[in-house]
Each structure stands twice: as C-alpha cells, then as structure tokens.
VEXDREN-2710 file (C-alpha; in Angstrom, 1 decimal):
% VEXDREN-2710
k/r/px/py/pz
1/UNK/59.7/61.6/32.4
2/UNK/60.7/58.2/31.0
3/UNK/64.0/58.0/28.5
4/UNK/64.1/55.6/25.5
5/UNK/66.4/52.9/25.6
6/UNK/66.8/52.4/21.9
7/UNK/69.6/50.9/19.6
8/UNK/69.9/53.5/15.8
9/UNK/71.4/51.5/13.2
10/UNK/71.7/52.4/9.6
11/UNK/71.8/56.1/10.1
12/UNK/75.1/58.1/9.5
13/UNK/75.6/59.6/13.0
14/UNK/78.0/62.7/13.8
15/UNK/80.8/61.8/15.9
16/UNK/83.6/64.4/16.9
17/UNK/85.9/63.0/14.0
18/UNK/83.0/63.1/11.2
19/UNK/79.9/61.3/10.0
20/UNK/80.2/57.5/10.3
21/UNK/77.7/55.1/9.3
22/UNK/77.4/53.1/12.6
23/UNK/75.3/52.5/15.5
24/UNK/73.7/54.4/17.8
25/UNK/72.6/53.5/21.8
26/UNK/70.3/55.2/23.7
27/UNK/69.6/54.8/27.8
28/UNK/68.6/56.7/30.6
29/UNK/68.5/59.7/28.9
30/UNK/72.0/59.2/28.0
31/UNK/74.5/58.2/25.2
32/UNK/75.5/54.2/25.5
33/UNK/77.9/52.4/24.4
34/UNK/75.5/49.5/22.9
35/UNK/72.0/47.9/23.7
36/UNK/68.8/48.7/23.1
37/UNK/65.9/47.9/21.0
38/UNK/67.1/48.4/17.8
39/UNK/65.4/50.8/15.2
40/UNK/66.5/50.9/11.3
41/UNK/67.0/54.3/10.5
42/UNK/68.7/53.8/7.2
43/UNK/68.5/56.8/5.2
44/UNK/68.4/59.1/8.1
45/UNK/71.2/61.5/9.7
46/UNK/72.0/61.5/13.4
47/UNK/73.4/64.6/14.9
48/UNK/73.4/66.4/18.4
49/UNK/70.9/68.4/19.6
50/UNK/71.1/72.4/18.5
51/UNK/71.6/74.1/21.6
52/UNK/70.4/77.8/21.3
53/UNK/72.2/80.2/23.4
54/UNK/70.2/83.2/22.4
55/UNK/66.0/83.5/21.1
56/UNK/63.5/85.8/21.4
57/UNK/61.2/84.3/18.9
58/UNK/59.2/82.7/21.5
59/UNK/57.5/86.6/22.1
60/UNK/54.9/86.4/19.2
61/UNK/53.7/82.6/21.3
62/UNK/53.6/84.3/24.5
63/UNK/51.3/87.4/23.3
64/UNK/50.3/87.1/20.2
65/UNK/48.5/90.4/20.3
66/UNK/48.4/92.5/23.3
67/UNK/46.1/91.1/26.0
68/UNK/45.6/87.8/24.3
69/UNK/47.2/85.4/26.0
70/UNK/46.4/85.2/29.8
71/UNK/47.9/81.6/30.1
72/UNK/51.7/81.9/30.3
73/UNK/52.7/78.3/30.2
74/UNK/50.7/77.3/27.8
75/UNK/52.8/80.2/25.5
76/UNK/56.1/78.5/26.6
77/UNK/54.4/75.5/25.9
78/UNK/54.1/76.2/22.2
79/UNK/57.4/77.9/22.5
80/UNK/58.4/74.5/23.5
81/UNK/56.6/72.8/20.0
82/UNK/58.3/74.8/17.7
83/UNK/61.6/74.7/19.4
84/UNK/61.6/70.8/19.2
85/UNK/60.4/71.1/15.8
86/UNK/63.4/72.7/14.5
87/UNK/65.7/70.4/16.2
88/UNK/66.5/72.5/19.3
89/UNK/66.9/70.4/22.5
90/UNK/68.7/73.2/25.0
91/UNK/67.2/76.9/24.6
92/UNK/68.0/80.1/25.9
93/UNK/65.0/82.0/26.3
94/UNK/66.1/85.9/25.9
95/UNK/63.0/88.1/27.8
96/UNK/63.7/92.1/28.1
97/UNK/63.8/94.0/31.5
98/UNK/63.4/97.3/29.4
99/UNK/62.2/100.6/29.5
100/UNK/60.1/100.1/26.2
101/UNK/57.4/98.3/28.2
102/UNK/55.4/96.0/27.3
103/UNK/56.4/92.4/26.6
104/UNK/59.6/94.0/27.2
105/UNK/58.9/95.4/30.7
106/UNK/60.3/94.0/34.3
107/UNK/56.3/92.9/34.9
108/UNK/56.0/91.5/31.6
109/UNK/59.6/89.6/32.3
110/UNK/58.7/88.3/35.9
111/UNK/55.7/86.7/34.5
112/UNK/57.8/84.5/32.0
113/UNK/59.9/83.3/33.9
114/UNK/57.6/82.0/36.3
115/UNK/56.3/80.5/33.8
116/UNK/59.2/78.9/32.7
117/UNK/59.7/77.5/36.0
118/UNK/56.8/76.3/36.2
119/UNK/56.4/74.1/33.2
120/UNK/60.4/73.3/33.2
121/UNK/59.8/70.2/34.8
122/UNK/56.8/69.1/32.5
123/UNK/58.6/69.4/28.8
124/UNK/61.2/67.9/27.4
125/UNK/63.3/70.6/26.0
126/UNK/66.1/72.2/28.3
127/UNK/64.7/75.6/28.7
128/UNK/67.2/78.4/30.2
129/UNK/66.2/81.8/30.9
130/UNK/68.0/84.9/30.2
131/UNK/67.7/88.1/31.2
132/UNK/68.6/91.3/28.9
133/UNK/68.9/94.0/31.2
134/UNK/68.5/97.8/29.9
135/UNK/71.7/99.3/31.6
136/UNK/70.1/102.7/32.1
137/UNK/67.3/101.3/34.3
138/UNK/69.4/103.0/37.4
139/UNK/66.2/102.5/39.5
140/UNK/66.0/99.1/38.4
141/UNK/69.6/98.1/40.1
142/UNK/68.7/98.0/43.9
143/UNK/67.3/94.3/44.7
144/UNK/68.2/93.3/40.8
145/UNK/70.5/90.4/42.2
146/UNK/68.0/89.3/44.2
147/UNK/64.9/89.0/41.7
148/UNK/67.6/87.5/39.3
149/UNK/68.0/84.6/41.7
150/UNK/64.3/83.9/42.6
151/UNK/63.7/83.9/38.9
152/UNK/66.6/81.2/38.3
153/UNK/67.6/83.0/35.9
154/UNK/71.7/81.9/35.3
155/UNK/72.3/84.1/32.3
156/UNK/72.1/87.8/32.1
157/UNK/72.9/90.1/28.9
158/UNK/73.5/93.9/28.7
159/UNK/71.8/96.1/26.6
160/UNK/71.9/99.5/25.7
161/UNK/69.0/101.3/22.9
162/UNK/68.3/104.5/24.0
163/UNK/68.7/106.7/21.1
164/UNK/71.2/108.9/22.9
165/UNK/72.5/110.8/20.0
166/UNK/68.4/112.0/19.6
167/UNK/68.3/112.7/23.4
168/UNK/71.4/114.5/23.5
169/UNK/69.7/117.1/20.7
170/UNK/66.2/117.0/22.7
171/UNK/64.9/115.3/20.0
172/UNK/62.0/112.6/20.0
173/UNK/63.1/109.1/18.5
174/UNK/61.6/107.6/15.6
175/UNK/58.3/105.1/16.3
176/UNK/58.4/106.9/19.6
177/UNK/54.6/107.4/19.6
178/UNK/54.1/103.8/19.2
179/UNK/56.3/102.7/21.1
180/UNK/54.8/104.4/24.1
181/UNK/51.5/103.3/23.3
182/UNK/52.5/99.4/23.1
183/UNK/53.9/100.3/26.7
184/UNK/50.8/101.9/28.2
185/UNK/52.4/105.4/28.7
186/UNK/51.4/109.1/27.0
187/UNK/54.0/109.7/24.1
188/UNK/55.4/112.9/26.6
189/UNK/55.6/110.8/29.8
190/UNK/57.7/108.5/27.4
191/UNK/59.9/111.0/26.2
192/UNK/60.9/112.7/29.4
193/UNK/61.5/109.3/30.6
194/UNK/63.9/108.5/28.2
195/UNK/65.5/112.4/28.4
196/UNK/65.8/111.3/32.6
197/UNK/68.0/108.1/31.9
198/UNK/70.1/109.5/29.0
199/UNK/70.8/113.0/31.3
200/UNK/72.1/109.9/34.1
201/UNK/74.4/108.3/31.9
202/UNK/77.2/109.0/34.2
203/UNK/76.1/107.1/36.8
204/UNK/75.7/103.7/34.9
205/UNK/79.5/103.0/34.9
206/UNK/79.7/102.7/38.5
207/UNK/76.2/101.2/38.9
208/UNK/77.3/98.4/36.2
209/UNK/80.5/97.9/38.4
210/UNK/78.5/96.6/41.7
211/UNK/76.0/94.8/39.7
212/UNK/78.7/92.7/38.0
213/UNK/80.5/92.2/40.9
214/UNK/77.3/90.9/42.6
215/UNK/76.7/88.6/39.7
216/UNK/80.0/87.1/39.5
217/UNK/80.2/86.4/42.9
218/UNK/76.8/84.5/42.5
219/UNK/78.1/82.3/39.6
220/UNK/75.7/83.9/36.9
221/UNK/76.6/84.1/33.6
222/UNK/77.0/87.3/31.9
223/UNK/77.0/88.8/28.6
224/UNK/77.2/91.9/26.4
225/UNK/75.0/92.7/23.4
226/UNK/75.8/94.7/20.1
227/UNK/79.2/95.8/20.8
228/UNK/80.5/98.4/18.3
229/UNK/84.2/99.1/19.1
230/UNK/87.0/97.6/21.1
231/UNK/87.1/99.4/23.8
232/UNK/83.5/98.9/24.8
233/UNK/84.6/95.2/24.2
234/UNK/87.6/95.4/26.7
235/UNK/85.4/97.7/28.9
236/UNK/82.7/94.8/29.5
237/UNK/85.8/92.3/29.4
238/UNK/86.7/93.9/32.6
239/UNK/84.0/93.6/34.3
240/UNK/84.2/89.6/34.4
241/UNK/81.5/90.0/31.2
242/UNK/82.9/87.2/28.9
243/UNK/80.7/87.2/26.2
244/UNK/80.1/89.1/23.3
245/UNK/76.5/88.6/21.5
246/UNK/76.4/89.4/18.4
247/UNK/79.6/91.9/17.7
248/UNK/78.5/94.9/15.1
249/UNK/81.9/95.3/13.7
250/UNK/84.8/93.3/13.0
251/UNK/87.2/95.1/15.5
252/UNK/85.3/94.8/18.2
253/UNK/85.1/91.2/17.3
254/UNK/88.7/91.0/17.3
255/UNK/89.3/92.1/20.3
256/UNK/86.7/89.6/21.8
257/UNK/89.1/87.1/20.4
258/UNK/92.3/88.8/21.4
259/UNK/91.0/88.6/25.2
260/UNK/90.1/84.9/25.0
261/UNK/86.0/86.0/25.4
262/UNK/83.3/84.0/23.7
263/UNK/81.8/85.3/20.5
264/UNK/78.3/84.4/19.2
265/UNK/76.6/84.9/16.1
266/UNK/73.2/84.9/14.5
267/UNK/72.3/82.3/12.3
268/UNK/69.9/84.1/10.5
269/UNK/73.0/86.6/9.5
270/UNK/74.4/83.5/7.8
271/UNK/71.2/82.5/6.3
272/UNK/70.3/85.7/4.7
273/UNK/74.5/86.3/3.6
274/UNK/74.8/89.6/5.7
275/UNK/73.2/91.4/8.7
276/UNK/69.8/93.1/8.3
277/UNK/70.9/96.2/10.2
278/UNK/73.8/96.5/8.0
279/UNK/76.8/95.2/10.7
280/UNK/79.9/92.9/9.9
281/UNK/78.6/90.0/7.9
282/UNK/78.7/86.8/10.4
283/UNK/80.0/84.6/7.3
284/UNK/82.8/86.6/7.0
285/UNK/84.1/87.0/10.7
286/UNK/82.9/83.0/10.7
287/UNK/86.1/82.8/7.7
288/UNK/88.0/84.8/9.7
289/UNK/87.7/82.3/12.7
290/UNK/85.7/85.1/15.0
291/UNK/82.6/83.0/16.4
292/UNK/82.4/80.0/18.9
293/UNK/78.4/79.3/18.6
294/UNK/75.7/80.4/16.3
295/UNK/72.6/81.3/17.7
296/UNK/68.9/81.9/16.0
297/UNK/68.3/85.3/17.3
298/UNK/64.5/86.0/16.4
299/UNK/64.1/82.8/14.1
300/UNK/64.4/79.2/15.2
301/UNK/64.6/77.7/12.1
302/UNK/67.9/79.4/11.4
303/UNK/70.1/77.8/13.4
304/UNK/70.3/74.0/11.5
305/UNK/69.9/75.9/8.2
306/UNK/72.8/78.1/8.7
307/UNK/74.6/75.2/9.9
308/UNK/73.9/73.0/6.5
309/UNK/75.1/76.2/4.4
310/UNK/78.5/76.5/5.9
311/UNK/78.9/72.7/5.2
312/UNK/77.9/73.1/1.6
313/UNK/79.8/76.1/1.1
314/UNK/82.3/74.1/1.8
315/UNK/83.7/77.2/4.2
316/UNK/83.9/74.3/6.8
317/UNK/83.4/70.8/6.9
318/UNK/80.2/69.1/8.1
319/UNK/81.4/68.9/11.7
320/UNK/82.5/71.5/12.1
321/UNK/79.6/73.7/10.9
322/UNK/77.6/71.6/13.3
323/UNK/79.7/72.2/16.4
324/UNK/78.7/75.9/15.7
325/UNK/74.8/75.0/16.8
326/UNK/76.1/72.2/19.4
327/UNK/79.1/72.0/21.4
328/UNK/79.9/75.3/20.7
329/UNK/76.9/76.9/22.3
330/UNK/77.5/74.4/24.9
331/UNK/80.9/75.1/25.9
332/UNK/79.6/79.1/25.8
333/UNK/77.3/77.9/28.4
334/UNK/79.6/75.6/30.3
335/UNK/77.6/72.4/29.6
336/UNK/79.9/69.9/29.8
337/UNK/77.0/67.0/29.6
338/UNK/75.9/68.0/25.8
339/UNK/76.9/69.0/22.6
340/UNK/78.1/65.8/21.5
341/UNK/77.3/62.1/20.9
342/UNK/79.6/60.2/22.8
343/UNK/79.1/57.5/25.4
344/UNK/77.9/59.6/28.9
345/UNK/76.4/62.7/26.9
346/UNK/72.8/63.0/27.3
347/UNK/70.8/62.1/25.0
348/UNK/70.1/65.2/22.6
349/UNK/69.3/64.3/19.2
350/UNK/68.4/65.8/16.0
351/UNK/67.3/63.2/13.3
352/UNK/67.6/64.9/9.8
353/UNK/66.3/63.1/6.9
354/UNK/69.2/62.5/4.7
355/UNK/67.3/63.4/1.2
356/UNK/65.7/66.9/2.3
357/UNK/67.8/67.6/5.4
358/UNK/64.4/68.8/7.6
359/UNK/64.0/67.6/10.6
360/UNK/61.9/64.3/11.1
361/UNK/62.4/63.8/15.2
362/UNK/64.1/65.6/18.1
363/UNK/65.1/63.7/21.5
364/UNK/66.3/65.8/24.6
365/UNK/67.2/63.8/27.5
366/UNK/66.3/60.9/25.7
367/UNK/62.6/61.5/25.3
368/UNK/61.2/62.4/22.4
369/UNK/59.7/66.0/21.9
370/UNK/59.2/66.1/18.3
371/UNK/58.2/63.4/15.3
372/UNK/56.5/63.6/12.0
373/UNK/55.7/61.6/9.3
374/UNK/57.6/58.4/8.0
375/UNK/60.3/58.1/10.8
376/UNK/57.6/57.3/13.3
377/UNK/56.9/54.2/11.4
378/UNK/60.3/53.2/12.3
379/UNK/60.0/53.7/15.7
380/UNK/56.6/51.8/16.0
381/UNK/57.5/48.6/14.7
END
C-alpha cells in the first residue's frame, strides 16, 4: 500500500506543546520534517490519529441479524469504513469467548479473527484483536494459550457476568430465555450450564493463576474489565494484569492508580455526563486525574466527541484532552511509533474541520482511509 508524500500548510496542527499554525510533512508513511507536495488546508485542524484501545461496536457489521452475514471480511471491512470515518487509525477490536453464545461464543470469536487476519494486510486502519475471556469457562483453559497465539491475538481482557448472586439462590437470570435462544441452547440446558460454572467458582483462582503466567511469559497483554473494589483491583494486579478497563467505582480506580496500573475509560461515559449502568462518572475520576486513555466502548463516534468536550469544558486543555484518544491509548498499548505528530511517528492523522469539528479525512500509515466532501478538492489540485 502506497503512502502520501504530502506537504499540510495552513492547518493548525497538534504538536505535544499545543496547536500551532505551521506546516505539516508527510512520507513513507511517516511524519517528516519538510517536503512534499504541498496542500492548502487552511481552515482545517490537524491532529493524531484516535487510537481505540477498546470496541465492540463492530458486532452489529459482522452479523447484522443472526445468520446474515456469511462473509466475514467483508464485516470487518465495513468495520474498517466506519472506523476511518470517525477518525480512528489504530483499533482494538474487543470479540467475546463467552458462555452466552452466539456472536459471543469461542466459534463465533475464531471466525473473527481469522478474518481479521486475513484482511489486515488489505486496509489501511491498524486493526488489533482482543480477546475477552469469560473466566468461568474452566473447560475453555486447556490449549487457551495456544489458540490465543494462532489467532494473533496480543491483547486479552478478563471478564466475569455470571449472575452469581441469582445462581447462588437457584434462581434463573433475567433475559435468560433469550439469551439462550440467541445461543442455540434450550432455556434449561442454559441454566444448568450456568448453575455448573458458578458451583466451580473455587477452582478459577488457581486456573487464572497458570493462564496468566502462560500469558506473561508469551508477551501478551492483559487486562481486567469492570472492577468494583480494590482488592479485586490488587488481586488482578498480582497476577502481572496491568490494566483496568473501565473501573465501576472510584476506589477501585484508586487503587489502579496507587499500583502504577493503566486505567481506561469510556468515552461515551463522558459524552452522555455519567455511566449508563449507574458506575463512577468517567468525568469525575478524569478531574480526579484517574484515566490514561479514553476508549469508545460500543460507539465509535464517541471517542473524538468526548475528547472536544473536555477541551471546551475547559476541565483540560486542547492537548491534553486529545492525548486521552492518542498517545494515551498508545502508551496503554506500548506503541511507541504513534500517538503523536512528530518527525518519525507514522503517519496517523485526523483532519477536523475547524468550523464544525467533524471529521473531513483520516490517514493511517500515511494512506488515506477516509475523505468527504470539500477537503478532497484540496487534495486534487
């Protein structure tokens, strides 16, 4: 895939001290420090890429209704569309390996990401899957290292929803009818299933111990997801499990802090001005300086508009709301080669316009994976 080799002018770019009205150079799918052909984008902004550590909205593109879409890639494909149309060069693509089934199944999940490997080398955006494993899947543990490898999968998350105060009272879960029928399974078969994993509870600690062991040994990346206290916190921290998605409370975010580990948000928490299942408000423990990246969650769009609101809240200033979607996430995910605009970083690029702040083009690597309307004028000429 061929790179640009362009020359911005006229735009206010971000740089690491602030915006500055100066000039920007593009080349071999990195950051120069001048040439090009030049392009007049006066009354444009210039800003990294968003790099999106954590999304499941791409589920809806990959089966829009059950059994409709027998072409994987081309759902990551259009994944890959509306990604680039919000402005996101780098994105973590979150798939389940749950009990629930479904698009949320371990067959369901080795399907994506083949397909993700298949088409990674044909889009422009960085795509990076991640696995969110269901910790009470004890059967699921023997030759889980292994899969997670052929998959290339360098980033795994632990989850937890069983309803274990229900199962503890023999009681059925809410939705539990349809959820069993979105997996394929009789509503009974369901329920003793989830009865069998919450009665082995015991047996995950240890299980969880070897598993992270494995995985830290083969240099993947691991995460936990929802914490609600400290001490599950410091139980994960333990375990060489460094970061904490999405913290439900503000003490368990403190004591992600406290221990040094990496705490990310969602964006659409900020957008909407509180959490929609009622958990600490991202805004505050954003004032309270408890979150390294921002993340969209279930909603792409979310990421650059919770971004802008920060900045004209005035809770921060412009860069560093923005490092929150870019260097941030980046520095979660220990890439060194993004994040920012300076000479030697690749080439990820959002291009806002100024007057409406949407998105009018999106480079990653250099090439362009998004354009509309008046900016591609600019670039024609």
């Amino acid at each position: 895939m061929t790179s640009l080799e362009l020359r911005f002018e006229g735009a206010e770019v971000l740089l690491p001290e602030g915006m500055m009205r100066t000039a920007l150079s593009i080349g071999d799918g990195l950051v120069q420090r001048g040439g090009g052909r030049p392009i007049d984008l006066s009354g444009y902004l210039i800003l990294p890429g968003i790099v999106d550590l954590h999304g499941d909205g791409f589920e809806r593109h990959i089966a829009p209704r059950r059994g409709a879409m027998k072409q994987m890639d081309d759902g990551i494909r259009a994944v890959e569309a509306e990604l680039a149309a919000n402005g996101i060069t780098t994105a973590v693509l979150a798939q389940f390996h749950s009990w629930e089934g479904g698009v949320r199944g371990p067959e369901f999940a080795a399907q994506v990401f083949q397909a993700i490997a298949s088409v990674k080398d044909s889009v422009v955006t960085d795509l990076i899957p991640q696995l969110r494993f269901e910790t009470h899947m004890l059967d699921d543990y023997v030759g889980l290292p292994a899969r997670i490898a052929q998959w290339q999968v360098p980033y795994v998350v632990f989850n937890d929803h069983l309803p274990h105060e229900r199962l503890a009272q023999g009681r059925k879960p809410p939705r539990l009818t349809g959820q069993a029928l979105k997996a394929g399974r009789n509503p009974d078969v369901h329920f003793d299933m989830l009865l069998g994993m919450h009665a082995r509870k015991d047996e995950v600690p240890a299980a969880l111990d070897a598993l992270c062991k494995t995985l830290s040994q083969n240099g993947v990346r691991m995460g936990s997801h929802d914490d609600a206290t400290a001490e599950t916190r410091a139980w994960w921290h333990d375990r060489e499990v460094p970061i904490a998605e999405f913290p439900e409370t503000l003490v368990a975010a403190e004591a992600a802090r406290a221990a040094g580990d990496h705490i990310i948000l969602g964006s659409p928490n900020v957008v909407r001005g509180g959490s929609h299942k009622g958990n600490a408000s991202a805004l505050d423990l954003i004032a309270m300086g408890l979150c390294d990246a921002l993340a969209s969650d279930y909603h792409y769009p979310s990421p650059r508009r919770a971004a802008l609101m920060l900045a004209k809240s005035g809770l921060l200033d412009f860069a560093g709301a923005w490092a929150f979607v870019s260097s941030g996430p980046a520095q979660v995910l220990g890439l060194d080669d993004r994040g920012t605009l300076l000479p030697g970083k690749r080439a990820d690029i959002v291009i806002l316009d100024a007057a409406t702040q949407r998105v009018a083009a999106t480079l990653s690597g250099g090439c362009v994976s998004y354009m509309s309307g008046n900016i591609a004028t600019r670039f024609l000429k």
